[in-house]
C-alpha positions as CSV (number, residue, x, y, z in Angstrom):
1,X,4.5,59.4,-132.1
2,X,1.6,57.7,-130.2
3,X,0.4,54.2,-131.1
4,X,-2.3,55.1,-133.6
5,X,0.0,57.8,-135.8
6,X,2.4,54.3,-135.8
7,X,0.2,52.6,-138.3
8,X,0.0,52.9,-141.8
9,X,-3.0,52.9,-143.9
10,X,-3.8,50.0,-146.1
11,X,-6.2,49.9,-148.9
12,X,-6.0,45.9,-149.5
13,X,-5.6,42.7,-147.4
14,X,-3.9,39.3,-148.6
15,X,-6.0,36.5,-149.7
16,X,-7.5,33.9,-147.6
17,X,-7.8,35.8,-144.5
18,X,-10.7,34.4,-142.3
19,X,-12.8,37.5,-141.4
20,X,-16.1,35.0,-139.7
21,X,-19.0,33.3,-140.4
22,X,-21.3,35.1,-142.6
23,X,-23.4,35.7,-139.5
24,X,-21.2,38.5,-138.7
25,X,-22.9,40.5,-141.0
26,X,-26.7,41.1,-140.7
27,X,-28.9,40.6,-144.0
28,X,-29.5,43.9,-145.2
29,X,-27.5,45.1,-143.3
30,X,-23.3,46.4,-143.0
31,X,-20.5,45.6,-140.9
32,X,-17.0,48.0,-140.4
33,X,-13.6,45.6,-140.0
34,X,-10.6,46.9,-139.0
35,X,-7.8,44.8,-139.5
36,X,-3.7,44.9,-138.3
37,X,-1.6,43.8,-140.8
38,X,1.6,44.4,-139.9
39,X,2.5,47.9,-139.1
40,X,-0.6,48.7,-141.0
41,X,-4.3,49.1,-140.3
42,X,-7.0,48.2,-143.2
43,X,-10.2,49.8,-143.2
44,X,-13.0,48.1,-144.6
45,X,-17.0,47.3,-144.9
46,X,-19.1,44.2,-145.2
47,X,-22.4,44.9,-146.7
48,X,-24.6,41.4,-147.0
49,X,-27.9,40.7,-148.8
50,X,-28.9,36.8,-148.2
51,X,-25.8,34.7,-148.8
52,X,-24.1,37.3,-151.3
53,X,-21.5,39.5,-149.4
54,X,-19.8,43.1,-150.8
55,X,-17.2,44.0,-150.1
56,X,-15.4,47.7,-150.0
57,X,-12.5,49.8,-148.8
58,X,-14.0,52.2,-145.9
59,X,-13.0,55.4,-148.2
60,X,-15.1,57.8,-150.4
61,X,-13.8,58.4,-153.9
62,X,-14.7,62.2,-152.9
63,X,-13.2,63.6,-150.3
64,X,-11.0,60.1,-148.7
65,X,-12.9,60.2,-145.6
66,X,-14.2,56.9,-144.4
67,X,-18.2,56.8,-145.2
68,X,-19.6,56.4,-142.0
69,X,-19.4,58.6,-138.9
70,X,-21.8,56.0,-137.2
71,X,-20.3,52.7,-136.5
72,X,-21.9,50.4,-139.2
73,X,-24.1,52.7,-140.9
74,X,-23.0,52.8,-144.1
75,X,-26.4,52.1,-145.7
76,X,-29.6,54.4,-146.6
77,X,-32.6,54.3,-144.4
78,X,-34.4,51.9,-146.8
79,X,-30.9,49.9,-147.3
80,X,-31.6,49.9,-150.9
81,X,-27.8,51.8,-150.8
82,X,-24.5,52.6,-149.5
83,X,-24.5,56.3,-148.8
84,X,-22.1,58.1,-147.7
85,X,-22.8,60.0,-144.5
86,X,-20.5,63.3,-145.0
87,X,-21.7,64.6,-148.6
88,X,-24.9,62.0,-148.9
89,X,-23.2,60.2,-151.5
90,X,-25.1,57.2,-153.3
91,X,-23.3,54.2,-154.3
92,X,-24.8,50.4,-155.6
93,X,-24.0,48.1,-153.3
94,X,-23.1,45.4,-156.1
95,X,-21.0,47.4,-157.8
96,X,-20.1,50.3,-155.6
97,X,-21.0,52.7,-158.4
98,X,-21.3,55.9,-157.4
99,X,-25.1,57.1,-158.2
100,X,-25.6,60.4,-157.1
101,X,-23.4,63.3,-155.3
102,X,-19.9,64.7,-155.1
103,X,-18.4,61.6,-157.2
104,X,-20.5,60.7,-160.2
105,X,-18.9,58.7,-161.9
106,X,-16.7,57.5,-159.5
107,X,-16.9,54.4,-157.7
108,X,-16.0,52.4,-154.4
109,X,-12.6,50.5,-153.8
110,X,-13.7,47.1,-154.0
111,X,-12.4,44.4,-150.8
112,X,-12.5,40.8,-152.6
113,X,-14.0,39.0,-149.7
114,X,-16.2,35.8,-150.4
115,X,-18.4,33.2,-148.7
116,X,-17.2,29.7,-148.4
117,X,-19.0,27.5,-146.5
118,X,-20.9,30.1,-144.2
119,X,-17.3,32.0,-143.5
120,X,-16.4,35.2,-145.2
121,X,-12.6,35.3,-146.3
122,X,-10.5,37.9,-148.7
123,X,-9.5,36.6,-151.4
């Protein structure tokens, strides 16, 4: 077995972990994080517009692929949306609805992260 078959994948976090300042992320912009938790591995993404922050598991309600094959480009040219890159995809970044493609319908895992003064944290 090597070392990254010997994680598990995780599709939530505890709360109150301290993921950074909320410069981590870019406005208008989106941020992977991959964190260990135990024997597992979380995948996740950290879209930010001003001071609000969105969280969402890295994983497409169609096909369970994560979204981007680009590190940190999870969001349309415009960045009016999360898209995902594999079947194009269109999902609200508020909600994580999905818009338009394969899942209709559907929507993103939500992450519960949130902004506390200037640090983003699960919750």
């Amino acid at each position: 077995m090597t070392e990254e078959t010997a994680f598990r994948r995780l599709f939530s976090t505890p709360p109150g972990v301290r993921l950074g300042s909320v410069e981590l992320v870019a406005d208008g912009k989106a941020r992977n994080l991959v964190l260990e938790i135990g024997d597992g591995r979380f995948h996740g993404f950290i879209v930010r517009q001003g001071q609000a922050v969105f969280g969402y598991v890295d994983r497409c309600p169609h096909a369970g692929l994560p979204l981007a094959q680009k590190l940190d480009d999870y969001l349309t040219p415009d960045g009016g949306m999360i898209v995902c890159s594999w079947h194009g995809a269109l999902f609200k970044i508020d909600s994580g609805a999905c818009v338009g493609g394969p899942c209709a319908g559907q929507k993103l895992t939500p992450w519960p992260i949130e902004v506390i003064d200037g640090v983003i944290r699960t919750n």
